[in-house]
C-alpha positions in Angstrom: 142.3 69.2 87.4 143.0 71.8 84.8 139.9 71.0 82.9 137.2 71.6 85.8 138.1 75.8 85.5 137.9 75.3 81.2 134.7 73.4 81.7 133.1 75.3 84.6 133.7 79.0 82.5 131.3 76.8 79.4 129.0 76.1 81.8 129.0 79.7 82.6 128.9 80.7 78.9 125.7 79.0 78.1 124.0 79.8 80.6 124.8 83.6 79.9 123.6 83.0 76.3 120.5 81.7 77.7 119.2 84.3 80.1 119.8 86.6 77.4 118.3 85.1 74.8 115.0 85.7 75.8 115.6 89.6 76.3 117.1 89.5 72.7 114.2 87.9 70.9 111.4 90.2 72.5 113.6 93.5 71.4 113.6 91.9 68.2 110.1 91.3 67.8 108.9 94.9 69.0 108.5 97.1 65.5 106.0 99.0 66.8 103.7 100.3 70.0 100.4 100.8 70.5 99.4 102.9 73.4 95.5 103.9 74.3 94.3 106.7 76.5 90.9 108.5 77.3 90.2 112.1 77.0 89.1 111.9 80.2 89.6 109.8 83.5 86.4 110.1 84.9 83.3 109.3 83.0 79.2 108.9 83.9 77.7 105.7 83.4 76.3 105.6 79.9 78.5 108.1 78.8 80.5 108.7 75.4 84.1 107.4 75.6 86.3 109.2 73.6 89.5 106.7 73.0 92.8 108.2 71.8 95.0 105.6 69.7 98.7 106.1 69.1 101.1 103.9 67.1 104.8 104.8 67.2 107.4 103.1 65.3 110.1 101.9 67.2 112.0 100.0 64.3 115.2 102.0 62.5 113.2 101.2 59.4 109.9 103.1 57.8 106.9 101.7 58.7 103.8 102.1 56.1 99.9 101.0 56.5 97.0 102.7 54.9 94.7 104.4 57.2 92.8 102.2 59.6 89.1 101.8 60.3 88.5 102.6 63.9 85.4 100.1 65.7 84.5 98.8 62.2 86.2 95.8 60.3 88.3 96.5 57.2 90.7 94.7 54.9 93.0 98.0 55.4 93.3 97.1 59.3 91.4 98.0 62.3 91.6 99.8 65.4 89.3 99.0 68.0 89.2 99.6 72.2 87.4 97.4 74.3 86.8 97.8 78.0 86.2 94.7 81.1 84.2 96.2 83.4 84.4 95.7 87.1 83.5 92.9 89.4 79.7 92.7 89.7 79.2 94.8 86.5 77.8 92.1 83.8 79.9 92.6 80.3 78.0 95.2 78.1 76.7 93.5 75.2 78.1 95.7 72.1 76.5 95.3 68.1 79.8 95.3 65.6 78.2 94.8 62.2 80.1 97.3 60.4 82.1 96.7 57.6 84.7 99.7 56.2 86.0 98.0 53.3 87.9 100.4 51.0 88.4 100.7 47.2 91.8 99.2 45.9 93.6 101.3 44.3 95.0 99.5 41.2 98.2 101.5 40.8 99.6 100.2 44.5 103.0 102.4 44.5 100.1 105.5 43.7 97.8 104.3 46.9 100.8 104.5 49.1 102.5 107.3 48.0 99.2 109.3 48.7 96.9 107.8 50.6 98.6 105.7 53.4 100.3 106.2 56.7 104.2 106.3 56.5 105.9 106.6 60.1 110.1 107.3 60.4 111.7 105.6 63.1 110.2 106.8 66.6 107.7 108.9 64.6 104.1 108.5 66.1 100.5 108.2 64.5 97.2 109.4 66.3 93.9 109.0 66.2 90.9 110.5 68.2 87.7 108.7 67.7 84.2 108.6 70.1 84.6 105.0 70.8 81.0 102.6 69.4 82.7 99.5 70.9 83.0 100.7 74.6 79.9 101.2 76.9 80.3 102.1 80.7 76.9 100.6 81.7 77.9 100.3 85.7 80.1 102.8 88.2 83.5 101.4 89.3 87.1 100.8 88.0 86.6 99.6 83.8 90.1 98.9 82.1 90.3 99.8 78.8 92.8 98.0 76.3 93.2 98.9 72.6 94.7 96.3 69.3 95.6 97.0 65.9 94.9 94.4 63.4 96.7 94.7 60.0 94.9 95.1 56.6 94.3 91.0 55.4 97.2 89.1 54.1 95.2 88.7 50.2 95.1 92.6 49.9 98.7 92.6 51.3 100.3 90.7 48.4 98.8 93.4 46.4 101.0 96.1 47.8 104.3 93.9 48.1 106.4 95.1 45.3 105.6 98.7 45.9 106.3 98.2 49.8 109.8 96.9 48.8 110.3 99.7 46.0 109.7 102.4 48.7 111.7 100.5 52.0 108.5 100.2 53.6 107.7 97.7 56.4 104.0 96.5 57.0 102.7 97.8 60.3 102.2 93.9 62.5 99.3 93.0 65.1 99.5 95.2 68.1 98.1 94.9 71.6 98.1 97.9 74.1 98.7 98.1 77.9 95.4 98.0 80.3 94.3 101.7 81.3 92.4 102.2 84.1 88.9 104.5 84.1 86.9 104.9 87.0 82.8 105.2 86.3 80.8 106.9 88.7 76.8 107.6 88.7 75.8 110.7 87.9 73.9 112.7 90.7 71.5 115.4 89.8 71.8 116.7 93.3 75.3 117.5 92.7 74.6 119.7 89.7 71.7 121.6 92.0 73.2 122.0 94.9 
């Protein structure tokens, strides 16, 4: 009888560890945030979406990546926003044959000292571009979702002893949060009357 408490407190023990586990692994995992917003709320179909990127750095280390193209592929990483459109609205279809590939600097420690972005712990990057990926060609509710893709793992291992000399962390795939835009049709009796 006096091993049912001993074995009912294990029991109780591992099951602890494993409900916690899960929380542990995914603060573990999270170095870094993207977050996506629009200059605006509101937009006309057809019009220009201006698409505000920010990466913070939620790691207690420094976080380096050179600067990234924006809508255009690159081996030195790429931001890029996309938007689903609403039921009933077909999917736009959107031309992304653009290539941003960069010159390598051949002194690596010299390309990040000056030329890449270095972010401190909770220190945020921003970047404000016209967006050529997004096009709002019905009204209703679009979402719009940003990513990050890092520069490519062969021009990586270019950069790896200066990264360590410096304390620098490589900045990993990120996904931003769903935000919402509505699209309305623009009315020319609105502006004359």
């Amino acid at each position: 009888m006096r091993r049912t408490p001993i074995v009912a407190i294990l029991i109780l023990l591992t099951a602890a560890m494993f409900v916690s586990m899960p929380e542990l692994s995914t603060q573990q995992t999270e170095s870094a945030r993207l977050d996506v917003a629009l200059s605006k709320q509101n937009y006309s179909v057809d019009e220009t979406v201006v698409v505000i990127y920010r990466i913070t750095n939620l790691s207690n280390s420094l976080i380096c990546f050179p600067p990234p193209a924006v809508d255009c592929y690159s081996i030195s990483g790429e931001l890029a926003a996309t938007a689903t459109p609403p039921k009933g609205v077909s999917r736009p279809n959107v031309s992304r044959g653009c290539a941003a590939d960069r010159f390598v600097d051949r002194d690596a420690g010299f390309d990040i000292d000056h030329h890449w972005i270095k972010l401190a712990p909770l220190q945020t990057y921003e970047i404000k571009r016209e967006s050529h990926s997004i096009r709002l060609m019905g009204a209703g509710r679009w979402l719009v979702e940003a990513g990050y893709v890092p520069m490519r793992e062969d021009t990586q291992s270019l950069y790896q002893s200066g990264l360590k000399e410096r304390g620098c962390t490589l900045l990993p795939e990120l996904h931003s949060t769903k935000v919402r835009v509505l699209v309305h049709i623009h009315s020319l009796t609105n502006e004359s009357g």
